[in-house]
Every structure is written in C-alpha cells, then in structure tokens.
N, C-alpha and C positions, 0 to 999 in steps of 0.2 A: 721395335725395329721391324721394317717390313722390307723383306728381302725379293726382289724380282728377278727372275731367271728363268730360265728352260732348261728341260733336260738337262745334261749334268751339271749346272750351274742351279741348279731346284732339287734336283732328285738326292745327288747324295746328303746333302745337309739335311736336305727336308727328313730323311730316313734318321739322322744323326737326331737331331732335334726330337723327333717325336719316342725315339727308342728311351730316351736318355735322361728327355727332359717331362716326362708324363705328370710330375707333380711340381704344384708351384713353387714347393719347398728347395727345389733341385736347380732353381732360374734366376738367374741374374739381374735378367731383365727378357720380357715376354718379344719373343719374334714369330714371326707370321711368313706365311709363304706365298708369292703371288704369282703364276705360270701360264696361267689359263688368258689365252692372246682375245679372250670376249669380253675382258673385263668383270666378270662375275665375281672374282674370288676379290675383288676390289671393292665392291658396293658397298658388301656387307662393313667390312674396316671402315671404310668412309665415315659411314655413323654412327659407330661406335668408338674409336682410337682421338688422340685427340691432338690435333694437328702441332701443338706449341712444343708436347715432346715427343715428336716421331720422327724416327731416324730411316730414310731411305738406303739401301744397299742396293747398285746397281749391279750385278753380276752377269757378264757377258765375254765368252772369250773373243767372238769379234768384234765384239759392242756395234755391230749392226741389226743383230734377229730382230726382224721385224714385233715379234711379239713380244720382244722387253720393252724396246723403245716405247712399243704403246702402253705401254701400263705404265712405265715411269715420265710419261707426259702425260698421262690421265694425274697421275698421282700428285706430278709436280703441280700440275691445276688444282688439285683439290685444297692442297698446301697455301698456293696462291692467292686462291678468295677467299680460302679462310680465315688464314692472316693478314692479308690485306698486302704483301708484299710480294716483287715481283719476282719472275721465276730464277731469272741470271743470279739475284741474291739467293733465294734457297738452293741453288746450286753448289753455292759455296758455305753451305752451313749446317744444312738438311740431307747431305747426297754425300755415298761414300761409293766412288766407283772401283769394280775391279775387274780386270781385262788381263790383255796380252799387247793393248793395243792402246799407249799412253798419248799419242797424238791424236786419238777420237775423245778420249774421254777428257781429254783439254779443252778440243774443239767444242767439247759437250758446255763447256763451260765448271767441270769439277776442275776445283784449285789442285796443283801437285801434290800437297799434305795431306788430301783425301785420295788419291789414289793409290790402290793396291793391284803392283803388275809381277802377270805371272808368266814364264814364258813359254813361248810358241808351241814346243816339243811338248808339253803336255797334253796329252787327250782331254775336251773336256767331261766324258764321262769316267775319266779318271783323274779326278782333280777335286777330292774333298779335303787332301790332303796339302792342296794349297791355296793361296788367298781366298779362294772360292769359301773356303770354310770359316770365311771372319765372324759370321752369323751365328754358329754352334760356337766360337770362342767367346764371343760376346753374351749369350746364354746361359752357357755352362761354366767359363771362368776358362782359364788357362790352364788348368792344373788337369782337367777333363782333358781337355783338344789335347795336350800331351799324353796322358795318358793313352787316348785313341792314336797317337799317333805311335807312339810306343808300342800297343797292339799288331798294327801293322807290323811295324820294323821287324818285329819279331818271325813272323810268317815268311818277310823278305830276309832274313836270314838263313830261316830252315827251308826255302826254294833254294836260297844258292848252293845251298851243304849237305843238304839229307840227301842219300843214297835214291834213286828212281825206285826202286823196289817198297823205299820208304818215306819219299814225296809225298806228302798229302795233292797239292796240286797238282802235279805230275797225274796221282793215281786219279782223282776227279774226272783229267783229261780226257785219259785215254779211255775209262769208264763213258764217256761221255761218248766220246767219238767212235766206240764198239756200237754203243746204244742206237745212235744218230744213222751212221755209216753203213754201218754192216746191221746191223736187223733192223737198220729202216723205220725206227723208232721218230715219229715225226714233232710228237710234242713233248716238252720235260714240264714238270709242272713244281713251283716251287711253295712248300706250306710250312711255314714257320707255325709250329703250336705258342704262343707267347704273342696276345695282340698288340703287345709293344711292336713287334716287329712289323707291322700292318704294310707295311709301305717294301720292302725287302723282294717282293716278288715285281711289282713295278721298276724299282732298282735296277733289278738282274733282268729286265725285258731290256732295257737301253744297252745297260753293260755288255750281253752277248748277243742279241742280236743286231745292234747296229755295229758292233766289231766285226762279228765272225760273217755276216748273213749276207754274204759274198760268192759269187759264180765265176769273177775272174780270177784270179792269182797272180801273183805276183810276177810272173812271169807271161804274163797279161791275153794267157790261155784260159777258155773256160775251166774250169775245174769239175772232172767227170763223176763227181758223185755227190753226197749230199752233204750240206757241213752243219753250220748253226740250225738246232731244233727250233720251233717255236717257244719261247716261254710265258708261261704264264700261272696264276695261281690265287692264293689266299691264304686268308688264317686260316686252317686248320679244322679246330674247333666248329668255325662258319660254314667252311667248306665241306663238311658230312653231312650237312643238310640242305648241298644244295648241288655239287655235280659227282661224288662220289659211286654213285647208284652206277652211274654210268664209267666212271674207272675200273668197277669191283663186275657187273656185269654186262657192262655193252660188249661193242663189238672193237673198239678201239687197242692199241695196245700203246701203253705211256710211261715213260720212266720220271722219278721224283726224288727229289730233295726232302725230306723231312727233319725239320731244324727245333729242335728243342732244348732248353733249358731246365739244368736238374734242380734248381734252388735258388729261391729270391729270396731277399733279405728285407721282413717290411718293417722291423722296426715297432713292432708291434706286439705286444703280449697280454695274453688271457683270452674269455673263449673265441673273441675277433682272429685272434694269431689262430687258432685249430680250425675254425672256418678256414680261412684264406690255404692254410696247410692240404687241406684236403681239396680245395678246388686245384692245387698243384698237382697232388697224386692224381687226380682223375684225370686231367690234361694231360697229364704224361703216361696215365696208360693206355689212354687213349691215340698217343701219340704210336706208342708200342706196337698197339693192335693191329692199327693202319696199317703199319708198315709190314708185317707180319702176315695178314689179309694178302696186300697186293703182293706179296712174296710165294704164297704156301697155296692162295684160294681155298679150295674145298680142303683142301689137306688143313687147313689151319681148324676146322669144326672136328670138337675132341670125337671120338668113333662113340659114346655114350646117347651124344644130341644128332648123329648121323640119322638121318628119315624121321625126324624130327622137326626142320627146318627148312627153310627152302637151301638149295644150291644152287650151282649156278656161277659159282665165284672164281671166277679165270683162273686169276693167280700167272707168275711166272712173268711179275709185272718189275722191272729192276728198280728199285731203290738205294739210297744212301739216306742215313740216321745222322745228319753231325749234331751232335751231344756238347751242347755247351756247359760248364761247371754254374758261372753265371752271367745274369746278362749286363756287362758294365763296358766304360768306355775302351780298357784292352782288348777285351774278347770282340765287341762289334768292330772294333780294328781289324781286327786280326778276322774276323767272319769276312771282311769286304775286302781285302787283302788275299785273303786264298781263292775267293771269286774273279780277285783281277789277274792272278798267275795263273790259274785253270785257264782263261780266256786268252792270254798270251801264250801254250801251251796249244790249245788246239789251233790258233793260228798259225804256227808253226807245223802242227800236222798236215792241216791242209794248204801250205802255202798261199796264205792271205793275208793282207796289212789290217791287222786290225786298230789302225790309228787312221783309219780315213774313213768317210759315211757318203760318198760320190752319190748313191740314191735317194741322198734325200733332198739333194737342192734343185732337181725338175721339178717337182712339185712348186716347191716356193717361189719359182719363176713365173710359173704358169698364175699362181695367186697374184702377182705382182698386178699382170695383166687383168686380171680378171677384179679385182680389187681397183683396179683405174675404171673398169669400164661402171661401174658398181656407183661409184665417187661422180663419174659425168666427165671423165679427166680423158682428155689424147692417151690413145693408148702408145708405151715408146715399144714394145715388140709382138707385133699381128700373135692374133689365138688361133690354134686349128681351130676351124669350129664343127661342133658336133650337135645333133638334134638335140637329146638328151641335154646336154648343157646348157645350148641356148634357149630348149623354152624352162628350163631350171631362173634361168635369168632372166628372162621376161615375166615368170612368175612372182620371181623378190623383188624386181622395180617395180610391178604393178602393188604388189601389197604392203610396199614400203612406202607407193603413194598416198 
C-alpha cells in the first residue's frame, strides 16, 4: 500500500504506522508513506515495489492539495507504463480514495465502492481516528485500529468527568499556557525516549501550532499576548548529543515533554532478553536525569562532585515526564488523544478556533502563480514582484535550460 497525503492526512498514520508496526512480524501487509510534493519519497518505491500488487490510497480532505494530486498522477503513471493499462482503469482498481469530498473523488474517476467519506467538521489534523486511518487498519488488522481507538475513547472520557484539579489535559493546558503566556516561554520541545516514537514531535508541530498559532480570536480581535509556543524536538536519546548543551547551558529558556515508556515486551529470552533489558534501564534513566537536570541545574550535582565538574546548569527549566506503562495501540491512542484535548483546552484559553489554518493558503496561492510562470503557462492572478524573487527565478529557468 502506498498511502499519499499531507499533513494530517500523512502525519497521524504515518506516526501510527511506524510506532506500532516496526517489525515485520506485526504487518499485514507493508505500507509506505508518500508527502513530500518533489516527488522524492516516490522514486525510490518506483523501483523497488511492484506495480501488479500495489495498492494506491488517496487521502485528502479536500481532494485538491496540490501536493497529493501530484504524487498520485506521478504514481498513477508509473502504474500505467508498467502495466501497460490506462489510468481511468487503474483508477478503478489500483485507487482507494478518502475525502470529505465524494463528487471530486468521482470526478477523479474512483468508482463509489473505493470511496472512503469523512465528514466536513473533522479537522484534518484530527482525523486519524477516521477514514484517513484505513492505511494503519490495513497494516495492523482491525483488532489494533480498535484497540487505538479505544485508547482514545478512554482519554475522551476522563476529559468529560475528571474533576479540573484532576484533568490530565486540562492540567497540560493551563501548564502550557503559564509557560507560554505568562514567563514568555517561546519554545516547548517535545522528546519521546522510545525511537518508536520518531515521528510524535513532528505530529505535535501540526497538531498545536497550526491550531493554536493564531493572533486573531474569535472575536476577530487581535489577541494581546502570546499563545501557541514553537514546537519542536527529537528522540531523546539523539537529542543529548546534539542541542541539549544548549537547553542545559545557553542562554535560552524552554519548557518540555519528556515521554517515556517503562517496559517492552520483546518476546525474547536468554542473554539477547538482559541485553535489550538494560538498554531499557539506561534510556529511562537517562530519560530521569534529563528531566531532573532541566529542573534542579546545578542543584541536581550531588554536593560530593561540587568543584569537581563544570557548572553552569540553569535549571528552573519546566518539564512534564508522561510515563507510559507500555507502548501499544491503547496507550498511543490514548498519548494522541490527550494531545488533542490539551489543544482544544488552550483554544479556549485564548479564544481561538482552533479548527481553521487561514495562514496557510497565501502561501499556496502565491505558488500557484509562480509554478505557472515556472511551467511557461499565463499566469491567472499577477505576482507582487520583488527583486529577490525575481532573479531567484531567472536563476532556475536559466539552469533548468
């Protein structure tokens, strides 16, 4: 299966997928991801996958993004010459569309019996939890996709019932929007210890900043203070050896997620199982340390190794530890579920919709234009033009001649 989509239509499965499915043992059948609008992550498949049983997933909630379309008429060509038949046929054979929008995906030429519609009122960075997620069912089985989705439920239970004082999301929120708001806390960084979870800080860059990373409100007032931080991050593990130096002693101040797992199950026994065992305990005390470090700084060096070592260590840097028991399809339900009510949560703090992304379609317009002029094509709405730009584009038509 080779599944095309953007942003939330790519991101949550793809996080699904790789969490979940890391050994072959765990997969139903292999799926791939394809987002990138340059065609790259398309080549490679091309010659290797093998066109007689490959199953195309078109995922799009307005079935326009320019960057799907391109990759599933890359793909649908690729399909084409392979097999020697034409595209309107593997349309209806090779192609499983899912939208919001069943009269394009018709027009598209996908037959009704491949269409999967979802409707409108979903966000789609909140949409792993419907059609959008046929790719991880297809994967993992059905009995997983339930279970994930059961995970959730569970989280949307205890948001509607638990007391605020003992909301988990709730508490994230307002943790969040102390952080953000009031000490002006610009960046939150998020580090899952478990390289399963690789993709989980990418995730939460869509989830809360194209939600929350809003100046108007909803009462279509600017909004005087500051709302969605920056996110961003890495595994863990990676990431001590590569910008912590700068968390622990720059001049920055940054608040973080550290998401860990106390126990995996591999299935495995004799001295391979006490290997794997002990790279667990060091990941998670390592995970400890971290957090502990950015909490306490020099205070966390025992008074023994004091003048000992260098100092230097801020400290006073806000964290949360969420401690998962294991990592399977309930809990990463249930992890991406409390991520979505925290997000809903401080939308309400700072009176903002966080179901609309208004800044992101200037951009995509201005491409539009500028991708006609690129092509040789009339352009249909004039470009500001700007120096910078314009010899930017007289530089790629000349070295594209």
């Amino acid at each position: 299966v080779v599944h095309i989509g953007v942003g939330g239509s790519d991101l949550g499965p793809k996080l699904i997928s790789e969490t979940l499915g890391q050994c072959p043992s765990q997969q139903h059948v292999g799926v791939h991801y394809v987002s990138s609008m340059d065609g790259a992550q398309l080549l490679p498949l091309i010659e290797r996958l093998n066109p007689e049983t490959t199953l195309l997933v078109l995922a799009s909630k307005s079935f326009t993004t320019a960057d799907t379309q391109f990759n599933v008429k890359t793909a649908l060509t690729w399909l084409s010459e392979a097999l020697e038949i034409d595209v309107q046929t593997l349309c209806g054979h090779q192609l499983i569309g899912v939208s919001t929008r069943a009269d394009k995906m018709t027009e598209f030429g996908i037959p009704e019996a491949h269409q999967l519609e979802f409707k409108e009122w979903i966000g789609g960075r909140f949409s792993i939890w419907s059609p959008i997620g046929v790719s991880v069912a297809m994967q993992l089985g059905m009995k997983t996709f339930d279970e994930l989705l059961e995970g959730a439920h569970a989280i949307d239970k205890h948001f509607l019932a638990a007391p605020l004082q003992e909301n988990v999301p709730v508490l994230m929120a307002v943790i969040g929007a102390w952080n953000s708001q009031f000490l002006n806390i610009a960046t939150h960084a998020v580090l899952p210890y478990d390289a399963r979870m690789a993709s989980v800080p990418a995730y939460l860059q869509q989830l809360e900043m194209e939600s929350n990373g809003k100046s108007v409100g909803l009462d279509h007032k600017l909004v005087p203070h500051a709302t969605c931080p920056i996110i961003w991050g890495d595994v863990g593990p990676n990431a001590q050896h590569a910008f912590y130096q700068l968390l622990h002693q720059g001049s920055h101040t940054v608040s973080a997620d550290f998401i860990a797992v106390a126990s995996r199950e591999h299935g495995i026994e004799g001295p391979l199982a006490d290997t794997l065992n002990a790279q667990e305990h060091l990941t998670l005390a390592n995970c400890l340390a971290q957090s502990q470090l950015f909490a306490l700084g020099d205070d966390a060096i025992p008074a023994v190794s004091r003048g000992q070592m260098a100092q230097g260590y801020r400290g006073n840097q806000p964290n949360s530890v969420i401690l998962m028991q294991r990592l399977d399809a309930w809990s990463i339900g249930a992890l991406l579920a409390l991520y979505e009510h925290k997000v809903f949560v401080q939308s309400v703090l700072w009176n903002v919709n966080p179901f609309d992304q208004p800044g992101v379609e200037l951009g995509k317009k201005l491409a539009t234009s500028l991708y006609q002029q690129l092509e040789g094509e009339p352009v249909d709405t004039p470009t500001v033009f700007d120096p910078s730009t314009g010899a930017l584009l007289e530089k790629i038509q000349a070295w594209r001649q």
